[in-house]
N, C-alpha and C positions, 0 to 999 in steps of 0.2 A: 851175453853180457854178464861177468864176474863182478865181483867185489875189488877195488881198489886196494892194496894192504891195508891203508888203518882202516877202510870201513870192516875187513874183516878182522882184523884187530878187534872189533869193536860188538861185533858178531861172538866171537870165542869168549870177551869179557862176559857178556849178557849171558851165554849157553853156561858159564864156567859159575855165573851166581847164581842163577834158577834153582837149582836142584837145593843148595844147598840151604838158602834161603825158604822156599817154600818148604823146606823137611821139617822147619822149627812152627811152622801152621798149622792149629787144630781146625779150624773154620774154612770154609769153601771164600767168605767174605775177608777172612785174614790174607788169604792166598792171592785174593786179585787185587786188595791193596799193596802186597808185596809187587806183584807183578808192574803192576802201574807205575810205580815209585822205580823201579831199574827198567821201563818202557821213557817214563817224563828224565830220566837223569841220562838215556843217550839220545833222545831227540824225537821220540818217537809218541808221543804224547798220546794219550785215551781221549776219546771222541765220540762217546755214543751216539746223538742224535743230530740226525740231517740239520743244518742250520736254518731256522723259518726263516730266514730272506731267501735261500736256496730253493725250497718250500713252496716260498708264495711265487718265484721269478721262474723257476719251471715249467715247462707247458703243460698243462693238467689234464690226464686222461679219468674216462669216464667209461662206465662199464654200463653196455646197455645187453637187455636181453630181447630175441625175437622171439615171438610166438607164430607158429605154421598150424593152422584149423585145420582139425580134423576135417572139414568141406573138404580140401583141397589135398589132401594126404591119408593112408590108410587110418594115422591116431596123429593127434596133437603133440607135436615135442617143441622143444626151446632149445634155441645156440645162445652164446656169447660174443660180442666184439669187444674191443678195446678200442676206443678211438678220443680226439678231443673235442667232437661234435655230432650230434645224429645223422649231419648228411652224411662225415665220412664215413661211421658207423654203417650206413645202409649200401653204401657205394662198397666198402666192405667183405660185406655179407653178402650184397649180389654177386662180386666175384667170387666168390666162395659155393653159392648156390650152382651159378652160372658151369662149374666143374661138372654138375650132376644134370643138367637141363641144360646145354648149351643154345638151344631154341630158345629160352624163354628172353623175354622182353624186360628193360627194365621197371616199364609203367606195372606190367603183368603182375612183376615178382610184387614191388610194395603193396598190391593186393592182397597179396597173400599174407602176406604177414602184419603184426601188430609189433610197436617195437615201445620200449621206457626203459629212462635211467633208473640200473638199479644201485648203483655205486660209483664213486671216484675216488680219486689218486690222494686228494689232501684233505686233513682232518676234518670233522667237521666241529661246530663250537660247541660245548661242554662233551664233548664224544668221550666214552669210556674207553680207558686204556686197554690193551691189551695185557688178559693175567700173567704172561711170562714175555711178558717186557724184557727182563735181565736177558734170555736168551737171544733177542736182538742185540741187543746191548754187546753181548762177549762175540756174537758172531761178528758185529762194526769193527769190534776190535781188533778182532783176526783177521779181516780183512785189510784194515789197515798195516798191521804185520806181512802179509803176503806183498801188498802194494809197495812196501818203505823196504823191502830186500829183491834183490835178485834181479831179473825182469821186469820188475815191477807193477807185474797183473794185479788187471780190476784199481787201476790208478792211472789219472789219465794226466800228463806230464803238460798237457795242451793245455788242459784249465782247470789245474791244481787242485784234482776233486778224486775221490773213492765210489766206486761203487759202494751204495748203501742200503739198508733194507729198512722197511719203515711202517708202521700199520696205518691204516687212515680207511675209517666207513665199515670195518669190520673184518677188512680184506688184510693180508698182505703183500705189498710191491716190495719190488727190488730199481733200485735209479740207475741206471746206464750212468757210468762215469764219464762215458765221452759223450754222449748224447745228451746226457742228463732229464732221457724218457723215462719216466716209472713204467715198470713190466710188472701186469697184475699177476702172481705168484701164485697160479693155479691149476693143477692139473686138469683141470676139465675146458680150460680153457686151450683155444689151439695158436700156434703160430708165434707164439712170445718171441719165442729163439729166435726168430728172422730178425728183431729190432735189436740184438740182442751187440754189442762191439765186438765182442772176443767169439773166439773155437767151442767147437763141441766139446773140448776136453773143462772149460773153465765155464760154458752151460750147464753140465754136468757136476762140476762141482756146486754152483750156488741152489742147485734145485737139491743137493744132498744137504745145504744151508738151510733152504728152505724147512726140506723132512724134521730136523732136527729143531728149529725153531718152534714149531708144532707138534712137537710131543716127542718123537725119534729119537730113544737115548744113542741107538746107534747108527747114527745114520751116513754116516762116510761109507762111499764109493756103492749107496742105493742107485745110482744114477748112470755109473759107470765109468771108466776111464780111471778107476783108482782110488779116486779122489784125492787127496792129499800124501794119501802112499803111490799116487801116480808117480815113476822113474822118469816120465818124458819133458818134463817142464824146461829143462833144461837152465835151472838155476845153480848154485856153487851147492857142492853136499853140503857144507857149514849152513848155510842161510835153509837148505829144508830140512836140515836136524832140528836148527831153532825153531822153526814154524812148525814142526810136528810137535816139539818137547811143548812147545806153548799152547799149542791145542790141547796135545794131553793134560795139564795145567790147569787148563780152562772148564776140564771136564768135557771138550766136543770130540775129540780123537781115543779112541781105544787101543790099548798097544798091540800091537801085532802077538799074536801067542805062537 
């Protein structure tokens, strides 16, 4: 799927001001005011935060953790699930168990384990922010940017929503645009990727979102598949010059040496 003429028309205008524009900016905050202002002047408008009715009408996941006794294994360790209830939660994790103990029972397994919610998907009240907020912030952004050109990845055309990243309880999620499930955004966490809409190549990508979100000054293509200098997306060169030049821009893309 290309660009239309004038959309790229419109594409070359925005590539053709950037540069020039952001050259006359001493501040990192001058530069994403400029940005913003030639983003809202071709239709593309800044959007940092998930909308609270979006928020509260989503189906909210909960993050419990098991515990397995040392009784019943050589030491005590703890998994994670992701579910929107303890049953599914435990239905779960027995199937997950159930890989390594295909014998066992499911009365058996609840035995075994002890199970509490240690976190969910939406804020909670007076909840402290996250200290680099901003970097959610310019990643929404760029998202939005990838979503509003080309193929229009991580933008879901069925119910006019982006994939979004959001913090809530301590944690960070990421919200399925088409599903509109929060995926809790953690490595030690298993199985995300299965809820996930899109390819390993744009999995890939938002877990390099994630890195860089949480400290990673450089964190493109930690995940693989390129990331944003990935060749295969197969969007118009104009529209992933702009999405690279605006990453770079943003501070999240390093230029190629």
């Amino acid at each position: 799927m290309g660009f239309s003429r004038p959309t790229r028309w419109r594409w070359a205008s925005i590539q053709q001001r950037l540069s020039p524009v952001l050259g006359g900016c001493e501040s990192k905050a001058e530069r994403m005011r400029a940005i913003n202002t030639i983003l809202r002047g071709r239709g593309i408008a800044s959007s940092h935060h998930i909308p609270q009715e979006r928020l509260m009408n989503m189906q909210a996941m909960n993050v419990y953790q098991f515990t397995y006794s040392a009784a019943d294994f050589d030491e005590a360790f703890t998994t994670l699930q992701i579910a929107p209830t303890p049953g599914k939660a435990k239905s779960a994790e027995f199937r997950s168990f159930s890989d390594y103990d295909p014998e066992v029972k499911y009365l058996d397994f609840l035995k075994m384990v002890k199970v509490r919610k240690i976190g969910q998907s939406t804020p909670r009240k007076n909840e402290v922010p996250y200290p680099n907020q901003s970097r959610i912030d310019l990643i929404n952004d760029l998202i939005r940017v990838i979503g509003r050109s080309g193929r229009k990845f991580l933008y879901s055309k069925d119910h006019n929503r982006f994939a979004a990243f959001h913090w809530a309880d301590g944690k960070l999620w990421l919200v399925d645009d088409y599903t509109d499930r929060p995926l809790l955004m953690d490595e030690d966490v298993r199985g995300q990727h299965r809820h996930f809409s899109h390819g390993g190549t744009l999995w890939g990508l938002v877990c390099d979102f994630r890195d860089y979100i949480l400290g990673d000054d450089d964190a493109n293509h930690n995940n693989g598949y390129g990331g944003l200098y990935c060749p295969h997306w197969g969007y118009p060169d104009d529209a992933m010059e702009f999405i690279r030049e605006y990453a770079k821009s943003i501070g999240y893309l390093k230029p190629r040496v």
